[in-house]
C-alpha positions in Angstrom: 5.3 -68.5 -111.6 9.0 -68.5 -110.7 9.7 -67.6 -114.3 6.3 -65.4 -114.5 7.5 -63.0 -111.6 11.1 -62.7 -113.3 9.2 -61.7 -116.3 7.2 -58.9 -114.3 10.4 -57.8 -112.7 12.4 -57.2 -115.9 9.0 -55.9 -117.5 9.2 -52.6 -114.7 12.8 -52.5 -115.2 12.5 -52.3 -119.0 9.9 -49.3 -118.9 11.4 -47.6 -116.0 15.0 -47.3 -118.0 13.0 -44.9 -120.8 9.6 -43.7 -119.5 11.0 -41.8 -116.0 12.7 -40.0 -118.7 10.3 -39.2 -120.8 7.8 -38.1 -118.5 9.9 -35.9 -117.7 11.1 -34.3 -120.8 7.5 -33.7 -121.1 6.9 -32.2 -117.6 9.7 -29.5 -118.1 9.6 -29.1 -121.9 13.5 -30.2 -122.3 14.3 -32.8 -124.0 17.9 -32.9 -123.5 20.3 -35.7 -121.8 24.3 -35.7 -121.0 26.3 -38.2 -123.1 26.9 -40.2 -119.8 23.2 -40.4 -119.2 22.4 -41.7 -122.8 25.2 -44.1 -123.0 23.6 -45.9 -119.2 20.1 -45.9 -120.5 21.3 -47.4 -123.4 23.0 -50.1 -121.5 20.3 -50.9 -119.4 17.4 -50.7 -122.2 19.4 -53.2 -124.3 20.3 -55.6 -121.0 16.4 -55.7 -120.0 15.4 -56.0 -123.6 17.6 -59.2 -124.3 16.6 -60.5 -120.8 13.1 -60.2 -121.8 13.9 -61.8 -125.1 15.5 -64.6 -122.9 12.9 -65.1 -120.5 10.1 -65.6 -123.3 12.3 -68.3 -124.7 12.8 -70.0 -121.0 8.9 -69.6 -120.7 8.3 -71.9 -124.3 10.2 -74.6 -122.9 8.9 -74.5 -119.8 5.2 -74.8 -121.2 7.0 -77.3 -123.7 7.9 -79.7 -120.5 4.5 -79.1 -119.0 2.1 -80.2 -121.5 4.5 -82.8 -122.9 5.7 -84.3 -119.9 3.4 -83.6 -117.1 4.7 -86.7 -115.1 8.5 -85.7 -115.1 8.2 -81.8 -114.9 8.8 -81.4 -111.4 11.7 -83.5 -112.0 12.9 -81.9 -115.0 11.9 -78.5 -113.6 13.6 -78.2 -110.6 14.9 -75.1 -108.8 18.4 -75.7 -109.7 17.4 -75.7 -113.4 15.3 -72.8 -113.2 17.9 -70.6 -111.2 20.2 -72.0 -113.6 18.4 -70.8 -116.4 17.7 -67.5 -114.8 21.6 -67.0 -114.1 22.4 -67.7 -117.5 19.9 -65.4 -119.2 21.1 -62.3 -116.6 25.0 -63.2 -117.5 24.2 -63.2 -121.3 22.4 -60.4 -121.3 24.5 -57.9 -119.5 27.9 -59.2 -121.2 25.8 -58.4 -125.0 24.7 -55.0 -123.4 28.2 -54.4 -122.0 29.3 -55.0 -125.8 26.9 -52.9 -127.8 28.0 -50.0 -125.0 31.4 -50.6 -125.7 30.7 -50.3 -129.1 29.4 -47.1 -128.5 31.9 -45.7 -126.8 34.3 -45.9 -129.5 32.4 -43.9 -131.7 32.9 -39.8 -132.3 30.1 -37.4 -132.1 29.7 -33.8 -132.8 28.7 -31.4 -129.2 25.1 -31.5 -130.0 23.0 -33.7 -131.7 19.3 -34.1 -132.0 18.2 -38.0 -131.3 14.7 -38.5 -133.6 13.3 -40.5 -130.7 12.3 -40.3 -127.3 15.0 -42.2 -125.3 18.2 -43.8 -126.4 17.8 -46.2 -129.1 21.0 -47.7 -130.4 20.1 -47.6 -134.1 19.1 -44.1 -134.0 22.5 -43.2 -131.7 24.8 -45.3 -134.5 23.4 -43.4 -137.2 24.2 -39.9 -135.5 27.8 -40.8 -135.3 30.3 -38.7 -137.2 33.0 -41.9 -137.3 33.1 -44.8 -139.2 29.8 -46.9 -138.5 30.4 -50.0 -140.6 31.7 -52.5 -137.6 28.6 -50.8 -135.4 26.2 -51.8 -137.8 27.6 -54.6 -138.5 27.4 -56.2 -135.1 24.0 -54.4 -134.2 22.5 -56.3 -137.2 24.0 -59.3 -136.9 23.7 -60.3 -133.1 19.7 -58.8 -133.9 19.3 -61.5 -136.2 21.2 -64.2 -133.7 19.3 -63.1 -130.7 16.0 -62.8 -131.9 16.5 -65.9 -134.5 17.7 -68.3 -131.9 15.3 -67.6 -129.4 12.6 -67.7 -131.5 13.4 -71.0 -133.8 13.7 -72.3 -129.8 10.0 -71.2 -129.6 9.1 -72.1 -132.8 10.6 -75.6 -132.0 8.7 -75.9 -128.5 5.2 -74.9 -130.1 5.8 -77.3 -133.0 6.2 -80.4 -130.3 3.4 -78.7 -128.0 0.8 -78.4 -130.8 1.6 -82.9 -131.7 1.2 -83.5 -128.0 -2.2 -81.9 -128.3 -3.0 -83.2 -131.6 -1.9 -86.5 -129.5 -4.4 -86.5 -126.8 -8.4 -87.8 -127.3 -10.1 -85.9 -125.1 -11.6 -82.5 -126.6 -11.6 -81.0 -123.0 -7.3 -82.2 -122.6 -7.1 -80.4 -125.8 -9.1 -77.4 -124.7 -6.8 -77.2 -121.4 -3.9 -77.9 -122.8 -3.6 -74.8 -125.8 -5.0 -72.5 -123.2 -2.2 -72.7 -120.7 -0.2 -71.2 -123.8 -2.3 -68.6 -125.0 -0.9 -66.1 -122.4 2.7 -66.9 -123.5 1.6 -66.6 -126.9 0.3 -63.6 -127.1 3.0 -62.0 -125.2 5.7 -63.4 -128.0 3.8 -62.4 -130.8 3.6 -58.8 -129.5 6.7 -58.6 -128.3 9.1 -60.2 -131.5 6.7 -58.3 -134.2 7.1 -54.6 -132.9 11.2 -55.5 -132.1 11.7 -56.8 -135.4 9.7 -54.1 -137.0 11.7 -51.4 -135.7 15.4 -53.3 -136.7 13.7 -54.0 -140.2 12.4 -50.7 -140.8 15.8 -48.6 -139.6 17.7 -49.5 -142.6 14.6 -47.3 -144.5 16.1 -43.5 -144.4 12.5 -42.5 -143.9 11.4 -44.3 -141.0 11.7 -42.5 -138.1 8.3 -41.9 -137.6 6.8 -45.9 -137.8 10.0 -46.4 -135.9 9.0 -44.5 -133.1 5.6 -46.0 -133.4 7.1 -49.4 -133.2 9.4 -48.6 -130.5 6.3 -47.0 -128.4 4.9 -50.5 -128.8 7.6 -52.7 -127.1 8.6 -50.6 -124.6 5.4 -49.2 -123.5 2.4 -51.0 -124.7 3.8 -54.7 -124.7 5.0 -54.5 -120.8 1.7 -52.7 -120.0 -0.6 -55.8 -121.5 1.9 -58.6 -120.5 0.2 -58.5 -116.4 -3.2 -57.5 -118.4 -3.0 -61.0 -120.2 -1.9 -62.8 -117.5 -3.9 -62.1 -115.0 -7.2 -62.6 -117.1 -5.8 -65.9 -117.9 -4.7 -66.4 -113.9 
């Protein structure tokens, strides 16, 4: 539950960096935002995004200890690990979104420019720039591929040695008891890595803004929405 309420946390901080915003572009019928104010939404999405992305991975190994070594995960558990854990996912996080902002910053844009999305999105900003994009793109792709790759091999990994403890056990009910602890977790992961890697996949298509969007709609709107939804039914 430590990890859980963390989760919940970053989850309102997520939505509430691009959905705020929104609803009120809608409200008023103006869709327009300062440089500044793009530039600090982007920081923020991308900081709670990766935190997210963190804490999923955090949650795997804790169901990993759980179910694999009930007798010793209170031991190998402990609050110093799991604040420990916590720490490093928040320092992480906000030194990549510090980066990406940086990287931002660097760039040249013309006065006005029309964003094809509703909030912030740093492959849709990159692509507006009139500088030199190569290094952007470079990195944006890159540290995608490392931060959703190694976090989710990490998974991956845990599930892998989750799925032979179960195979393991003789009792049908253990079994039973033991894959249902992870269905919430599961669900939440599949959710969240298919719409992020959707959208990342299908930017480097010159006509995707539309199932984009959609995509984008999904992980920062739909995916927080449903992660208490699952949980709680499970709970």
């Amino acid at each position: 539950y430590f990890f859980l309420s963390n989760l919940s946390f970053v989850d309102i901080c997520f939505t509430s960096t691009t959905i705020p915003k929104m609803l009120v572009n809608i409200q008023t019928q103006s869709k327009i935002i300062t440089y500044g104010g793009c530039v600090t939404q982007l920081y923020f999405f991308i900081l709670f995004g990766v935190l997210d992305n963190f804490l999923l991975t955090v949650m795997a190994y804790d169901r990993f200890v759980a179910i694999c070594h009930p007798l010793h995960y209170t031991l190998i558990m402990n609050p110093r690990l799991c604040g420990l854990l916590l720490l490093v996912s928040w320092i992480m996080s906000a030194l990549y979104s510090l980066l990406q902002s940086l990287m931002v910053l660097r760039l040249s844009f013309c006065t006005v420019l029309k964003i094809p999305h509703f909030f912030c999105e740093l492959n849709q900003v990159i692509k507006l720039a009139c500088s030199d994009t190569f290094l952007n793109n470079l990195m944006m792709y890159f540290s995608v591929g490392l931060l959703a790759g190694i976090p989710l091999t990490g998974i991956l990994y845990s599930y892998s040695k989750i799925v032979s403890c179960i195979r393991g056990m003789s009792s049908a009910q253990g079994k039973y008891k033991a894959f249902s602890t992870c269905v919430s977790h599961l669900s939440v992961v599949f959710l969240f890595y298919c719409t992020v890697i959707g959208v990342y996949f299908s930017s480097a298509s010159p006509h995707s803004t539309h199932s984009s969007t959609v995509a984008s709609v999904m992980y920062t709107v739909v995916t927080p929405m449903l992660n208490p939804i699952i949980y709680t039914f499970r709970n």
